[in-house]
N, C-alpha and C positions, 0 to 999 in steps of 0.2 A: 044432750040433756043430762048425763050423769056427771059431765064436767061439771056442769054448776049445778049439780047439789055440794058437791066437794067444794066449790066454790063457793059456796054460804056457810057450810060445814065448816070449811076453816075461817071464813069471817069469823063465823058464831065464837068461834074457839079462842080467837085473837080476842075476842071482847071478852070470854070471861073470864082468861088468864091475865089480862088488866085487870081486871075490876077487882080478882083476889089476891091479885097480890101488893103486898103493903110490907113496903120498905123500911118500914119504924119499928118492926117487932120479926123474932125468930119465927112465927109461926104464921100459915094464911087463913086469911078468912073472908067472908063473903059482909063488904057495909063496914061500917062502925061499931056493928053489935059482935060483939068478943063472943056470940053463944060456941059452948062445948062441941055443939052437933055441926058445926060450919066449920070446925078446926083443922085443920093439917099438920102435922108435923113435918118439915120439908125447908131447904133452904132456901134463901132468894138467888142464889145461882142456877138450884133445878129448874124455878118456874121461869125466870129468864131465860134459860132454853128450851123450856118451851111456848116461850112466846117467841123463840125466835124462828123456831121450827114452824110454826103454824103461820106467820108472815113468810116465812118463805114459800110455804104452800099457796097460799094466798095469791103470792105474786106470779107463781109455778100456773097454777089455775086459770088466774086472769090472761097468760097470753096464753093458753090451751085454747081458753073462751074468745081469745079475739082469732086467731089461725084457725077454729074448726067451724064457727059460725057461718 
């Protein structure tokens, strides 16, 4: 049971290190809207690893979830 919360946990996680990260500009944010309060200062090498760390989790998860079920 605690496998797959971890197992959603790093879906969730994979979605929303896509979702903010945007490869057109030095800085991430959440959408199209540029607001201040969505902003990060941060590279797009940092969040590509951690989108790469949370797919690996992900896939880490998924055969925890297929071997312990």
């Amino acid at each position: 049971m605690i496998i797959k919360f971890f197992w959603y946990l790093s879906s969730f996680c994979v979605i929303v290190f896509v979702l903010i990260s945007n490869p057109k500009s030095n800085t991430l944010s959440l959408g199209s809207n540029e607001s201040k309060s969505f902003s990060f200062r941060s590279s797009q090498a940092d969040i590509q690893k951690l989108i790469a760390c949370a797919v690996f989790f992900f896939f880490v998860f998924t055969l925890l979830c297929l071997f312990f079920s």
